[in-house]
N, C-alpha and C positions, 0 to 999 in steps of 0.2 A: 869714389863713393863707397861706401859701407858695403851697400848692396850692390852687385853686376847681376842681373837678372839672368843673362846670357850663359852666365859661368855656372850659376846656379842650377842650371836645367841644364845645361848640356854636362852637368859633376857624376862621374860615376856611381853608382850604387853604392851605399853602404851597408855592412855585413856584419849579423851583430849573435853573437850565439848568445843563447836564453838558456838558462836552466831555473827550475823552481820546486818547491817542494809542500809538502801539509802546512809548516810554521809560513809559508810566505803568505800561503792562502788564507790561514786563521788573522795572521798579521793585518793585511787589507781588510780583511772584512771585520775586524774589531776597531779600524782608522776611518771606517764611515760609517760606523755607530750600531754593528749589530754586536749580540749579544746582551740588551736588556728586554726583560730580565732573563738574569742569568742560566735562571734553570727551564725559560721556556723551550720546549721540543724545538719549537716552530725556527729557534734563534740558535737551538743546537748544532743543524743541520751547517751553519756559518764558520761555528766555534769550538765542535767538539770531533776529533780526526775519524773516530767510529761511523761518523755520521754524515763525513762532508761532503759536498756539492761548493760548486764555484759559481760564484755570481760571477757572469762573461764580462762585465767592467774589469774584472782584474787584467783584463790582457792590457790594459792600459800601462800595469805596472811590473807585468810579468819581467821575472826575472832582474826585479830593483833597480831597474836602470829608465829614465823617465825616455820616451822615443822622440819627441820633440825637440830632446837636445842634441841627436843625429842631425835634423834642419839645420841649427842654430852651429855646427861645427864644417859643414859642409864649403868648397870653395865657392867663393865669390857671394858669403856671408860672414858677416864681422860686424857683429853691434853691440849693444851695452843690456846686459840683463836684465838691468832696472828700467827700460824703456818697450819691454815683451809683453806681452797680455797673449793668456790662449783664448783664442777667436772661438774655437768650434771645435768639436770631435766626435766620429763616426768611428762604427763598429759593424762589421758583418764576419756574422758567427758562416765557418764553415761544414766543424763538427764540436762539439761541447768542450770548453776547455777543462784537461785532467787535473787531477790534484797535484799529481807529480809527473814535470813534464822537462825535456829537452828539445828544444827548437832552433831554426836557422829563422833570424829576422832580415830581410835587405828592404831596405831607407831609402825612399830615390826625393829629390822634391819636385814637382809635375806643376806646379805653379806659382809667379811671381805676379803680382798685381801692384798696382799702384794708384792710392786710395786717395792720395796728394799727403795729407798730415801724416798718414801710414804707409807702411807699405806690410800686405797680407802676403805669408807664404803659404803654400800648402803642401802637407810632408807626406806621402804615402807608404806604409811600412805593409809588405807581405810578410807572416808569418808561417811557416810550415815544419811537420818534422818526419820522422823517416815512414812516415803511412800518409803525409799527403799535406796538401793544405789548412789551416785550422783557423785562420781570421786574420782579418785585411782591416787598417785603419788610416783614417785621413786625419790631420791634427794642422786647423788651420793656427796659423801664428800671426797678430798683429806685431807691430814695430814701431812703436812712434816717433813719429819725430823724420822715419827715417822714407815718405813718401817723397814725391815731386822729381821722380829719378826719370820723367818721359815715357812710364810701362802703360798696358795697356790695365785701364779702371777695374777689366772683369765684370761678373755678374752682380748681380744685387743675390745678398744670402738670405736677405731677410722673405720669410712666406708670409701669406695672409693670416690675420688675426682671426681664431675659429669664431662663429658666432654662436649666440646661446648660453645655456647655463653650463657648465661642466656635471659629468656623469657621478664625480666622484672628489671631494677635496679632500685631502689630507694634510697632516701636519708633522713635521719633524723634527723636532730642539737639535740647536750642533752644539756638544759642550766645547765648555772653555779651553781643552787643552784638546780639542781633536785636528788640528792643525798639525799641534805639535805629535799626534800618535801617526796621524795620515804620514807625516816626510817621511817618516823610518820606512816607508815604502819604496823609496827610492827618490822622491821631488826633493831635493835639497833647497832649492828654491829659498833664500833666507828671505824673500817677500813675505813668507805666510808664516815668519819664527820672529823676526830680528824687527824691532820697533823702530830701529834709526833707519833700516836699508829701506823699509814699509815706506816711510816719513820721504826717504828718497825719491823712492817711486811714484809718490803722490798721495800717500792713502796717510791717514794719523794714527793707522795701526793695524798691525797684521792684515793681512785677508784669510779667507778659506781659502783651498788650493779648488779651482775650477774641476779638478776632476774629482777632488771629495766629494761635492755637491754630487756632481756627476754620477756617480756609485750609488751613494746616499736615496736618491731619483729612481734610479735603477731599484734597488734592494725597495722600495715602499710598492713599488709598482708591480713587482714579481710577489712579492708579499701580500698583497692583496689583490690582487687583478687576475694574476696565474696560477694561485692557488701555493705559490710558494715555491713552485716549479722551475729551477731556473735554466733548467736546459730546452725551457720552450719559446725561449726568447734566440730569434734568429738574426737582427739588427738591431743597430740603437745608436740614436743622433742629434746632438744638441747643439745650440748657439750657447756659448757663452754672453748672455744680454748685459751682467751686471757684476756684481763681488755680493759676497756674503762675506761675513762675521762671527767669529766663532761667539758662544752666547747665542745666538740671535735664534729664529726659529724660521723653518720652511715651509712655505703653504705651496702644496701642489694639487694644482686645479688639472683632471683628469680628463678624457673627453675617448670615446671609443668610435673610431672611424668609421674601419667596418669588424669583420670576426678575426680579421689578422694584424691590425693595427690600431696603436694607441698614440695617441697625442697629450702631452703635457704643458703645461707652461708652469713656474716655479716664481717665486717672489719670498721678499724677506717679510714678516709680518710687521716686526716693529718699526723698519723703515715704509709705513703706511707701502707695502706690496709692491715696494721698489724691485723693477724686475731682476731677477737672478739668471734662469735659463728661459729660451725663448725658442721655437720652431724645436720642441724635442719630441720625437715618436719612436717607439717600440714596435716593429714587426717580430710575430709572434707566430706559433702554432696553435 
């Protein structure tokens, strides 16, 4: 089998040093679409070194190297790229991530499920560096194809659908090449570049990369919700429910829990509000 579920959990830690700098953090944050317009303050604070603050999504890509493909190298995994979809990805901030930073990341995978058509991993990376811990992620991993291996099904991820109107809708164009701007972050991923490997995978063209969206989510919600604030966002955690298209547009339907936490859901507008991300919330200050 592909997958040993056994090997897989019981694989030692992997150890991965991060280093990053102002160009990595202008880089990401110009790969999920800030910076228009160019000369607003509010977009400076993303794009211009004098001024910058780090939207905590970048830990995703900290240091250009994507963390999911620690999972995806680990023993007693071995599958085919073009059969991966990211499932989910959590974030909890410990203290603000710096502009310019060196860190120790260790990798371990803590869960193996077996969905029957799939089989879900899930990857958890601690990150830290010499003052202490600075943020912990979980990066679930579907597999197709590669379920029915006798594991045990796991939880259901899916939460309940909020009821009501949303607090707040917004909307967000993904241009045509921010695919192509987002990999230089580190996702090599030729899904969301390469129109034959896409075709492979199942899709008739490119995708967005799951955690462009992901930023993108982040960055309208800090931007309007926190005042722009982005060091008062403390977690943040989504289902990957769908694909997005670059072109296309993001409707994100808002909804405020209580005074520390926000709920989102996200849909594409022109595929009539095909869902995108799905169970996403922002705990906050």
């Amino acid at each position: 089998m592909p997958i040993d579920a056994a090997k897989a959990l019981a694989a030692e830690p992997v150890t991965t040093e991060l280093a990053w700098g102002h160009k990595d953090v202008q880089l990401y944050h110009l790969g999920i679409g800030a910076g228009v317009p160019a000369d607003d303050l509010r977009e400076l604070r993303y794009t211009l070194e004098s001024r910058l603050h780090v939207l905590p999504s970048f830990a995703t890509v900290a240091g250009g190297r994507l963390t999911l493909l620690d999972g995806l190298s680990m023993p007693g995994v071995d599958v085919d790229l073009a059969s991966v979809l990211h499932g989910g990805q959590s974030l909890v901030l410990h203290r603000p991530v710096p502009v310019n930073g060196r860190a120790r990341q260790t990798s371990r995978i803590t869960a193996v499920h077996d969905k029957g058509e799939a089989a879900v991993i899930t990857l958890r990376s601690e990150v830290a560096d010499g003052d202490g811990p600075l943020w912990s992620c979980d990066a679930v991993i579907f597999v197709r194809g590669e379920g029915g291996f006798g594991g045990e099904r796991g939880p259901s991820v899916r939460a309940d659908v909020p009821e009501g109107e949303p607090d707040l809708v917004l909307t967000r164009p993904i241009r045509e090449d921010q695919a192509l701007l987002y990999r230089l972050s580190g996702d090599w991923n030729p899904l969301h570049a390469d129109p034959d490997f896409a075709r492979l995978a199942g899709f008739d063209r490119p995708i967005l990369h799951g955690l462009c969206t992901y930023g993108m989510v982040l960055k309208a919600v800090v931007d309007t919700v926190l005042d722009g604030e982005a060091d008062r966002v403390r977690a943040y955690g989504t289902r990957f429910a769908g694909v997005a298209f670059p072109g296309e547009t993001l409707r994100i339907r808002v909804r405020r829990q209580d005074d520390t936490r926000l709920r989102a859901s996200v849909t594409a507008v022109e595929r009539d509000d095909a869902p995108v991300l799905a169970d996403t919330v922002v705990r906050h200050t």
